[in-house]
DRENTI-292577 format. One record per residue (C-alpha): residue number from 1; x negated, z negated, y; residue in one letter. Coordinates in pm, 1 decimal, decimal comma. Last residue first. Layout:
BEGIN
<num = NUM	x = X	z = Z	y = Y	residuo = A>
...
***
This chain:
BEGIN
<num = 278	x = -583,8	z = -2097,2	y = 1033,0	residuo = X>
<num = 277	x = -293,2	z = -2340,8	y = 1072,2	residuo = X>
<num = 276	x = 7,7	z = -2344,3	y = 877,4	residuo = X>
<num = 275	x = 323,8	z = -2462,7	y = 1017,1	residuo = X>
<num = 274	x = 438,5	z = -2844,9	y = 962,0	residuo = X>
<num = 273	x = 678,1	z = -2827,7	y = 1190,5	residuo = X>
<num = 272	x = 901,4	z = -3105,1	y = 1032,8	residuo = X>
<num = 271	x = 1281,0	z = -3044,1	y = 1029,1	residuo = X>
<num = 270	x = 1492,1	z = -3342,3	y = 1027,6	residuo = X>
<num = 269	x = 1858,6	z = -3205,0	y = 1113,5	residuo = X>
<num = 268	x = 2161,0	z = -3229,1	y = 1396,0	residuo = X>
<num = 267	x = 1949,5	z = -3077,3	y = 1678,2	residuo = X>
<num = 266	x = 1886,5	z = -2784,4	y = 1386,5	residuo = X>
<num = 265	x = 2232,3	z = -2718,7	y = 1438,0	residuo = X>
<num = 264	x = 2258,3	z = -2623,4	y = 1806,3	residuo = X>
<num = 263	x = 2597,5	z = -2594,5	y = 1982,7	residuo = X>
<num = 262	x = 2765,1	z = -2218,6	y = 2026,7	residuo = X>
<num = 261	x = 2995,2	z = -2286,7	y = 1768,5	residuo = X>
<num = 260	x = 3081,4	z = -2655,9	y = 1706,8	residuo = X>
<num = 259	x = 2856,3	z = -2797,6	y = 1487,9	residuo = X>
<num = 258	x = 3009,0	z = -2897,5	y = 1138,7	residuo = X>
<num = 257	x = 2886,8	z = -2597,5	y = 930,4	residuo = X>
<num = 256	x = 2553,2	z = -2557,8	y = 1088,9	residuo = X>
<num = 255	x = 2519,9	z = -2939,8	y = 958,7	residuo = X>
<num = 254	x = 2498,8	z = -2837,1	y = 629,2	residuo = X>
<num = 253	x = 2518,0	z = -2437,3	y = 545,5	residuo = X>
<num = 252	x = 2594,6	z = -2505,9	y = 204,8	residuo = X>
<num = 251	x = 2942,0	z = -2709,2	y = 254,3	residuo = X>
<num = 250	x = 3063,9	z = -3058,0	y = 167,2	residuo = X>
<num = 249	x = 2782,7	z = -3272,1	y = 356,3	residuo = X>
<num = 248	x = 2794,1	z = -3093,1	y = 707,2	residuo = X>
<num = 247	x = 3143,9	z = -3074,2	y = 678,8	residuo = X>
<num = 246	x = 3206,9	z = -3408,7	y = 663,9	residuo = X>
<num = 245	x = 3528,9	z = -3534,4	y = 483,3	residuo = X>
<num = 244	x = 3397,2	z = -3542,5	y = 175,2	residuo = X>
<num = 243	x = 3173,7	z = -3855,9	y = 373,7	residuo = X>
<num = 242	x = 2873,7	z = -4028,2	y = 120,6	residuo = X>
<num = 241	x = 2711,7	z = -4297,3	y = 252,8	residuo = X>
<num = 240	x = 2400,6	z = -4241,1	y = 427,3	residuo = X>
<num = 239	x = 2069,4	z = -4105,6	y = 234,9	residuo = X>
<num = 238	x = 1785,6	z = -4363,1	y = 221,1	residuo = X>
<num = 237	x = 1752,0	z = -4463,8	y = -118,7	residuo = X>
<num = 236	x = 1899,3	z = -4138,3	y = -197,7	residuo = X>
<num = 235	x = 1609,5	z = -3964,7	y = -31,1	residuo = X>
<num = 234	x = 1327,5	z = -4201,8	y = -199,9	residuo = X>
<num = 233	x = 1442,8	z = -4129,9	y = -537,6	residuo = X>
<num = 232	x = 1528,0	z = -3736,3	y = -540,2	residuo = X>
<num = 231	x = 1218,2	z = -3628,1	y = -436,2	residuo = X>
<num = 230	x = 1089,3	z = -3496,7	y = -775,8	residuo = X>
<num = 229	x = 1434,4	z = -3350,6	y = -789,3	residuo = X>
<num = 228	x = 1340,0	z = -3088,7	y = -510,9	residuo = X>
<num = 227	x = 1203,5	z = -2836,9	y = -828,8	residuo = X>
<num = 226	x = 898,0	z = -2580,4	y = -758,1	residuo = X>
<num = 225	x = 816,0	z = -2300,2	y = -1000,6	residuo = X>
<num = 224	x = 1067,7	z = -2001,6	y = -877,9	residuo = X>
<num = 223	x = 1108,1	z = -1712,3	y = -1076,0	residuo = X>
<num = 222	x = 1125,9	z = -1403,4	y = -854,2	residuo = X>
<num = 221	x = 1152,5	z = -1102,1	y = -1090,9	residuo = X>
<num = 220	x = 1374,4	z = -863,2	y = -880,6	residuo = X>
<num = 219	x = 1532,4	z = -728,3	y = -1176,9	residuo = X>
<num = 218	x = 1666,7	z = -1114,7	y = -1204,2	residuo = X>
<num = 217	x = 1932,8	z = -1006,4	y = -928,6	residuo = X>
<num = 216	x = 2252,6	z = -1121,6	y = -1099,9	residuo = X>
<num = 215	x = 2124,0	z = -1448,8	y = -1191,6	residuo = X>
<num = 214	x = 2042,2	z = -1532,3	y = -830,4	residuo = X>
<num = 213	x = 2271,4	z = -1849,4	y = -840,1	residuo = X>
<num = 212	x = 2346,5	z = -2085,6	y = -592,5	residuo = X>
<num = 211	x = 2438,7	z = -2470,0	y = -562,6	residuo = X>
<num = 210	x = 2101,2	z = -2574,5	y = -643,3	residuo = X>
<num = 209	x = 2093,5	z = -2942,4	y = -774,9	residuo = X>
<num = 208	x = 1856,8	z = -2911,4	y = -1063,4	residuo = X>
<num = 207	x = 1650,7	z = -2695,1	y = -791,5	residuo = X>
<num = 206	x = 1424,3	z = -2398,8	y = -893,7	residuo = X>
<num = 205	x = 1349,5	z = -2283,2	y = -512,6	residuo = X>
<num = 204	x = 1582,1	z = -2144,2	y = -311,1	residuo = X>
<num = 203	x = 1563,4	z = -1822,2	y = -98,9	residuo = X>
<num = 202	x = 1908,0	z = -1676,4	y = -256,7	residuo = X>
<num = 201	x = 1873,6	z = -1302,3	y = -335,8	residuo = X>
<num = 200	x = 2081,7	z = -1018,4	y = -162,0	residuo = X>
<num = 199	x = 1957,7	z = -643,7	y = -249,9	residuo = X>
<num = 198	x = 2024,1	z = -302,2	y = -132,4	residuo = X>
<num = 197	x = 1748,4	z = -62,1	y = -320,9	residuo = X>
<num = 196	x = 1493,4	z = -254,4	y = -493,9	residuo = X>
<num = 195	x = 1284,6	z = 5,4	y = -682,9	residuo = X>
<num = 194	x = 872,7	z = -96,2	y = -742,9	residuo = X>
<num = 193	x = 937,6	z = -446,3	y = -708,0	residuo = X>
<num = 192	x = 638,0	z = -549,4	y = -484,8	residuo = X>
<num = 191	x = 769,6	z = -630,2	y = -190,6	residuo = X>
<num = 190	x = 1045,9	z = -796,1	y = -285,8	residuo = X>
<num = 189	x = 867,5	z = -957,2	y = -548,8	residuo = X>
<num = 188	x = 587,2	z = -1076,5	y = -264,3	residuo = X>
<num = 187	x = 874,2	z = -1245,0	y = -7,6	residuo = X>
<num = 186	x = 985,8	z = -1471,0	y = -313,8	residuo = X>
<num = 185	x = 653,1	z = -1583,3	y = -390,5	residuo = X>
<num = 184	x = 551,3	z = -1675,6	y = -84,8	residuo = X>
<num = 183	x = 829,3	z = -1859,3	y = -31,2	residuo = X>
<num = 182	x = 813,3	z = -2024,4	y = -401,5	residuo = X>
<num = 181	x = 479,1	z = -2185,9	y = -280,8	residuo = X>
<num = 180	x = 606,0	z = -2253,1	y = 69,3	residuo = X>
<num = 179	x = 874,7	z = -2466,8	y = -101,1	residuo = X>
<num = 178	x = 1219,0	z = -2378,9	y = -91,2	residuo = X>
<num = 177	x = 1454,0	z = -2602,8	y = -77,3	residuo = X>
<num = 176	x = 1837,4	z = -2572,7	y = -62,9	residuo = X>
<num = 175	x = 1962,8	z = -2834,7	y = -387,1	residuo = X>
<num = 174	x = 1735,4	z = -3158,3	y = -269,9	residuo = X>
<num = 173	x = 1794,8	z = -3025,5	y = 74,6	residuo = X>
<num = 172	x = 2145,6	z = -3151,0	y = 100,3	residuo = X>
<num = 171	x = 2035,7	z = -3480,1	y = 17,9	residuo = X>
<num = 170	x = 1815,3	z = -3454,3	y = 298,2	residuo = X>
<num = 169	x = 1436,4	z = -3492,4	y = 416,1	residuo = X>
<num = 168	x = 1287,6	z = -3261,9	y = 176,1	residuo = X>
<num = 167	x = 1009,2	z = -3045,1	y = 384,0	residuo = X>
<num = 166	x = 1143,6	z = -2706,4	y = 477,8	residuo = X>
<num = 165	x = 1231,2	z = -2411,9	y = 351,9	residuo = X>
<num = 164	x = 1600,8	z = -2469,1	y = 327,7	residuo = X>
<num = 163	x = 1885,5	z = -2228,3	y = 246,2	residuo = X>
<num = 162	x = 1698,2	z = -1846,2	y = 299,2	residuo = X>
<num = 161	x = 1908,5	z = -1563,1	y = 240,9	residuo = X>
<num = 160	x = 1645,0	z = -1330,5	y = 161,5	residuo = X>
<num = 159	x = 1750,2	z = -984,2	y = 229,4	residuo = X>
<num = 158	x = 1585,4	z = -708,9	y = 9,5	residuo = X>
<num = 157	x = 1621,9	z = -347,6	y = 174,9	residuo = X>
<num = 156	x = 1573,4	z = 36,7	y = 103,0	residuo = X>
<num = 155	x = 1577,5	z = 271,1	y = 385,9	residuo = X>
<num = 154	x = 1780,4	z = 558,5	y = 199,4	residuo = X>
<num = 153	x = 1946,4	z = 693,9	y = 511,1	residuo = X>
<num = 152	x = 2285,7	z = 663,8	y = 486,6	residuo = X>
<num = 151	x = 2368,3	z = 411,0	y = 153,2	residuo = X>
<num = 150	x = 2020,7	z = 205,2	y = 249,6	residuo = X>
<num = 149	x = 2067,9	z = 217,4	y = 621,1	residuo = X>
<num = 148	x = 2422,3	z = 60,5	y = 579,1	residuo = X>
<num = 147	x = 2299,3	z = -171,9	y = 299,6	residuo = X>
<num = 146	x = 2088,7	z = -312,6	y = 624,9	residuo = X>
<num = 145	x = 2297,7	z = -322,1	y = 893,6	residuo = X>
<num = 144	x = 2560,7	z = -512,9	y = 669,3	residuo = X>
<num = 143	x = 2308,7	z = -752,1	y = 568,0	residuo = X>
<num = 142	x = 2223,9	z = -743,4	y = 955,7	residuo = X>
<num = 141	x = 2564,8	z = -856,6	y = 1057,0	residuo = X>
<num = 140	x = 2618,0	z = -1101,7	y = 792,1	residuo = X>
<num = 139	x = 2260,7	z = -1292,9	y = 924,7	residuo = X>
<num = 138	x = 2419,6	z = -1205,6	y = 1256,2	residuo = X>
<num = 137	x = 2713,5	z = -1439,4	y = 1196,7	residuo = X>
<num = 136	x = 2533,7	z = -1678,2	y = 1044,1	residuo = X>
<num = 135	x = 2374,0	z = -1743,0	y = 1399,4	residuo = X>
<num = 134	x = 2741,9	z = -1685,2	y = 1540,7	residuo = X>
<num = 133	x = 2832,9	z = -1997,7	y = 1315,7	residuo = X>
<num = 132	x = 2908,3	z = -2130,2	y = 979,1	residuo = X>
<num = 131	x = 2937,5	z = -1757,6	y = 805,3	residuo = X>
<num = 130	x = 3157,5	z = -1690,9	y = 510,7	residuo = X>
<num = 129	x = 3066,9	z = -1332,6	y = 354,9	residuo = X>
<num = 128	x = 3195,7	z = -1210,3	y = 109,8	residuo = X>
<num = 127	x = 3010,1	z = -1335,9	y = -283,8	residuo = X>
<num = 126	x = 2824,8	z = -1072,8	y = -408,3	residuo = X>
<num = 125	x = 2483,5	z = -1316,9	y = -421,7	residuo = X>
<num = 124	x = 2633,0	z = -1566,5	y = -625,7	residuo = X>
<num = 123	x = 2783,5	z = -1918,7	y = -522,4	residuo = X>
<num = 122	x = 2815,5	z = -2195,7	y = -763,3	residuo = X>
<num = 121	x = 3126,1	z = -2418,3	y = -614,5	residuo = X>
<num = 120	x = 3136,2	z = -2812,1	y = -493,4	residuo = X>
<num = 119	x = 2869,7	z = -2745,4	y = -187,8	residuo = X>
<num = 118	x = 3160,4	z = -2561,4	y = -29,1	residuo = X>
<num = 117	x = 3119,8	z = -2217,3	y = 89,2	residuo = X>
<num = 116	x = 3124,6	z = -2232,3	y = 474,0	residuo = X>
<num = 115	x = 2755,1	z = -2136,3	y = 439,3	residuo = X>
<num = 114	x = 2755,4	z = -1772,3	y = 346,6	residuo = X>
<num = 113	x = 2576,8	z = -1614,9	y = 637,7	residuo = X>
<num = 112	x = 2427,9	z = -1974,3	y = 685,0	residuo = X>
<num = 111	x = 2222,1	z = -1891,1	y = 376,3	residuo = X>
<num = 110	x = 2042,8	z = -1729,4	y = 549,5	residuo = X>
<num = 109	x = 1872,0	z = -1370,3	y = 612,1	residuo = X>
<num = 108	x = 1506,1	z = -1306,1	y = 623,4	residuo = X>
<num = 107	x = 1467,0	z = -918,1	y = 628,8	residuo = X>
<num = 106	x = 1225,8	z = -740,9	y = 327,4	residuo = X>
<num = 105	x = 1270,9	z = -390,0	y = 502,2	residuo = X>
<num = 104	x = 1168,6	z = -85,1	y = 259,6	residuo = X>
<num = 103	x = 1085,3	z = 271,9	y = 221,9	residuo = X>
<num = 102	x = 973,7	z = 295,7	y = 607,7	residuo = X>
<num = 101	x = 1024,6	z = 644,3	y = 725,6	residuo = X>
<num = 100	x = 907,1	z = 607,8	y = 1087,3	residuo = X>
<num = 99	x = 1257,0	z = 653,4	y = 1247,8	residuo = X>
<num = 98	x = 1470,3	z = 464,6	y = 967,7	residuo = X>
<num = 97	x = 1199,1	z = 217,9	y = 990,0	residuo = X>
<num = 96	x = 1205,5	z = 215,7	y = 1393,2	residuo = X>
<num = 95	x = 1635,4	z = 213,7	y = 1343,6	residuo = X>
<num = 94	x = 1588,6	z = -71,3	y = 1079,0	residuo = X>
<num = 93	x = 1421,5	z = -315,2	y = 1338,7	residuo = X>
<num = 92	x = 1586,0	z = -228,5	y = 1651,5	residuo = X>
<num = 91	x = 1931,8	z = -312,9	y = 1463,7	residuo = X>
<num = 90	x = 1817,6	z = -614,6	y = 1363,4	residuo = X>
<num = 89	x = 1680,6	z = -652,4	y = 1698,5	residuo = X>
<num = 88	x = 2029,7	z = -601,6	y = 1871,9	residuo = X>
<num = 87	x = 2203,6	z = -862,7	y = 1639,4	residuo = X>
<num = 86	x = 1928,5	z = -1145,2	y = 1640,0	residuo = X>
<num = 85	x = 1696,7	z = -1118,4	y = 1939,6	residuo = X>
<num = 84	x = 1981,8	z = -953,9	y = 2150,3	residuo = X>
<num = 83	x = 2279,7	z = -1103,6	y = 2133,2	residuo = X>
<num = 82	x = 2184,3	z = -1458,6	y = 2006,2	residuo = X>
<num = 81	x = 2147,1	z = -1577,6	y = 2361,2	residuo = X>
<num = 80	x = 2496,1	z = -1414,8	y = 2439,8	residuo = X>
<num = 79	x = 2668,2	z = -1587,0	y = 2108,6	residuo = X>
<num = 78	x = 2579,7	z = -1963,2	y = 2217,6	residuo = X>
<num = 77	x = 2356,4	z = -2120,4	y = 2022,2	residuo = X>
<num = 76	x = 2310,3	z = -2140,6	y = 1611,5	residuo = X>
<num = 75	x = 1967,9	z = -2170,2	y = 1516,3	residuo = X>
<num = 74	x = 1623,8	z = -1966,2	y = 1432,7	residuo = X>
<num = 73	x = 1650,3	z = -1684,9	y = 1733,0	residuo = X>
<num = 72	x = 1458,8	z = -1405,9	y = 1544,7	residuo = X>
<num = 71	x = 1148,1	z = -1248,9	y = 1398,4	residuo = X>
<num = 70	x = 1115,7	z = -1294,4	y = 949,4	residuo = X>
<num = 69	x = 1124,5	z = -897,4	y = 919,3	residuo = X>
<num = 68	x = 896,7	z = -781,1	y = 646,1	residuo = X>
<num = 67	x = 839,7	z = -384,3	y = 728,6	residuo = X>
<num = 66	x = 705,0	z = -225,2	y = 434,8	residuo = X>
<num = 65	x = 519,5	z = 62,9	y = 440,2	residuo = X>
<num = 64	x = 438,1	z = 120,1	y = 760,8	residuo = X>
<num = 63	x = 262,5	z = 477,1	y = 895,0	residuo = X>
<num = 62	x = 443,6	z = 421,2	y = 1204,9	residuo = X>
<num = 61	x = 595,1	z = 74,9	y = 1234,2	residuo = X>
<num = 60	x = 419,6	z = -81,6	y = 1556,9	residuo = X>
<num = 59	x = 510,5	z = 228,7	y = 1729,4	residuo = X>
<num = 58	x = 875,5	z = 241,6	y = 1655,8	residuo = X>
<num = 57	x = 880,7	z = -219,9	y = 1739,8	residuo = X>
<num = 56	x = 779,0	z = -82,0	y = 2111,5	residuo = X>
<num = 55	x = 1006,7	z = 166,6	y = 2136,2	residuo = X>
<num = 54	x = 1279,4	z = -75,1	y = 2042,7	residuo = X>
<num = 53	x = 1211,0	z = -335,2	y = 2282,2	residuo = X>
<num = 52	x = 1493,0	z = -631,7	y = 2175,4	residuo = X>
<num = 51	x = 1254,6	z = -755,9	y = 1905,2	residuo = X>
<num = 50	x = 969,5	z = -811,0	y = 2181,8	residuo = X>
<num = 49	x = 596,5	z = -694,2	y = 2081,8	residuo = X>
<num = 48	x = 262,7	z = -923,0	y = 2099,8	residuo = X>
<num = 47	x = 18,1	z = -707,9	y = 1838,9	residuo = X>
<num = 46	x = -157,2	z = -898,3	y = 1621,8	residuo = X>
<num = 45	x = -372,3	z = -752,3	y = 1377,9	residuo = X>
<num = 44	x = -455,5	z = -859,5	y = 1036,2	residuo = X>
<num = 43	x = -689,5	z = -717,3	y = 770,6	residuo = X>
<num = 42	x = -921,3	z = -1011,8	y = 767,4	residuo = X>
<num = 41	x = -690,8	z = -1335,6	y = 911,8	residuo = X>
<num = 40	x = -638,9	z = -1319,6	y = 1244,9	residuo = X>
<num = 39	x = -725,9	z = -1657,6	y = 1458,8	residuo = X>
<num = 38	x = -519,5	z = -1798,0	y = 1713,9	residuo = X>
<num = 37	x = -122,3	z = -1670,0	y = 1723,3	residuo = X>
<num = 36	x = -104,3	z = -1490,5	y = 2109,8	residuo = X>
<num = 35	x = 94,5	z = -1452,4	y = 2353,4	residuo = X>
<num = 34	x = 439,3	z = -1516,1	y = 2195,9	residuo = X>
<num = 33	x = 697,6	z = -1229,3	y = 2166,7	residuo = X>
<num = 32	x = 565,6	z = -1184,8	y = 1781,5	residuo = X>
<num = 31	x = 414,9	z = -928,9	y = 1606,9	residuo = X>
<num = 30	x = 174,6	z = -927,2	y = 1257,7	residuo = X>
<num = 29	x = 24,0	z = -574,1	y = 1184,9	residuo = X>
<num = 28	x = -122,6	z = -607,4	y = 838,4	residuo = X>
<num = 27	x = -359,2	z = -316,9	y = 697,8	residuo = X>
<num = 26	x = -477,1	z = -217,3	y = 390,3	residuo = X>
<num = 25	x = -210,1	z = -360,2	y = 177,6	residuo = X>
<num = 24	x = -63,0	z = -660,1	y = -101,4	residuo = X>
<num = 23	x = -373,4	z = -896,2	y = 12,3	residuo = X>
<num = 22	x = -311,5	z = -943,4	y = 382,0	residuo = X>
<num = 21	x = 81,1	z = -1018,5	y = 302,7	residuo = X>
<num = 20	x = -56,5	z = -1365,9	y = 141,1	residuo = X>
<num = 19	x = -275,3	z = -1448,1	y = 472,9	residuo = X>
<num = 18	x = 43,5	z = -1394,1	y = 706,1	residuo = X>
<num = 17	x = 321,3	z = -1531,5	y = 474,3	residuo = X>
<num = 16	x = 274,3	z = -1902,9	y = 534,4	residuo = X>
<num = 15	x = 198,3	z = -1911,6	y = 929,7	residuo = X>
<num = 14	x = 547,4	z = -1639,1	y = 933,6	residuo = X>
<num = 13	x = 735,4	z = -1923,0	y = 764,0	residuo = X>
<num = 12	x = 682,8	z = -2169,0	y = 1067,9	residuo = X>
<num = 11	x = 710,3	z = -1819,0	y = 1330,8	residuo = X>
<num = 10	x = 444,9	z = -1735,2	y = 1515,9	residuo = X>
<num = 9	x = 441,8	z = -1382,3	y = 1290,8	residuo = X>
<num = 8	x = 806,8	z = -1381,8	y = 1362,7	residuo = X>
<num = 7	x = 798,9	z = -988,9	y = 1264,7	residuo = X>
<num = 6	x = 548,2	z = -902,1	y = 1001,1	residuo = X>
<num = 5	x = 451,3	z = -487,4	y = 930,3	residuo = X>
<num = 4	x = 277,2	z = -404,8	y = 628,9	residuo = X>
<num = 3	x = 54,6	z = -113,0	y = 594,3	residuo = X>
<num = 2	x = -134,9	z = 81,5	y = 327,2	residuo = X>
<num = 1	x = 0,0	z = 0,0	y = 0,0	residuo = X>
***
């Protein structure tokens, strides 16, 4: 493979996929609307670029292979703000592949496209849509974006819907993780699966309490290695008292189903930056 593009290079889960997506091609272009990212890994460029600019995103993608698009607005706020790093970019994103001939676009969706689901049902991945908020909104959006440009113009796509890939600080969490480990691992089959076409696969790791199921999309060959349960102990020792009434505790998306729209989620969780640093 000769080039890989990676939106939301800054990005928490861009740190972890920049040095892996170095050794699956020649050349990585990493972009971001942040000034810089420190040090490039061997192979890796950064090029500062702005979702919304679509010229800009057609010249970073000529020649790519692969575009892997992790950039966007990561949490609910009001729909205007989301506008145009999360719908319009989307579509910026597919129309420079479309453009450039890109065979594939591995997009990081959410589970928050499906997350008024309740926590009490095993969801697959052809499940309709139920978003928790105009953020999930645009994750159902660009899936639709995306098996648009596969049925129309044969841009092939995998879209992650990502729960939790974060450090365990929940009960919800001990069924939505996703270690970096499985991450990494997760973004590389989608890459490297030699025929993909559309595709929706949870981003979960191999949870005892994992209320989804990607057994419809094994072709894809992501087997994840990492299990929440070993945290289990200290978070129920901790964890409030059960509500059914709560939203945020009786639905996949979590808190991002109890927020009222427009209002932050992630204000309403524990998430550690703990990006990596190179």
């Amino acid at each position: 493979m000769k080039k890989i593009v990676l939106t939301g290079a800054a990005g928490r889960l861009g740190s972890y996929l920049r040095e892996p997506l170095t050794k699956l091609a020649d050349q990585l272009i990493s972009t971001d609307i942040v000034e810089e990212i420190g040090n490039t890994y061997s192979k890796e460029t950064f090029v500062r670029a702005n979702l919304t600019d679509l010229i800009a995103l057609e010249e970073l993608c000529k020649d790519a292979d692969i575009i892997v698009h992790f950039g966007a607005f990561v949490d609910e706020a009001p729909f205007e703000k989301l506008l145009g790093p999360n719908f319009i970019g989307s579509y910026n994103v597919w129309e420079a592949a479309r453009r450039n001939n890109v065979k594939r676009v591995v997009y990081a969706s959410s589970i928050h496209a499906v997350g008024m689901y309740p926590t009490s049902e095993t969801i697959g991945v052809n499940v309709p849509h139920r978003p928790d908020t105009f953020y999930g909104l645009a994750k159902c959006f660009t899936e639709d974006l995306g098996r648009m440009y596969w049925e129309k113009c044969g841009v092939e796509a995998v879209c992650l819907r990502i729960a939790s890939c974060a450090q365990v600080t929940s009960t919800r969490s001990l069924g939505s993780w996703l270690s970096y480990n499985d991450l990494i691992q997760l973004v590389t089959r989608a890459i490297d699966t030699p025929t993909t076409e559309f595709s929706i696969i949870y981003g979960v790791s191999n949870n005892d309490r994992a209320t989804v199921s990607n057994e419809e999309v094994r072709f894809l060959g992501y087997r994840p290695k990492d299990n929440a349960e070993i945290f289990a102990p200290k978070i129920f020792a901790n964890a409030p008292t059960a509500n059914p009434n709560d939203l945020a505790q009786t639905r996949v998306g979590g808190p991002f189903a109890s927020v009222p729209l427009g209002e932050s989620g992630l204000a309403q969780m524990t998430i550690v930056d703990d990006r990596k640093k190179n």
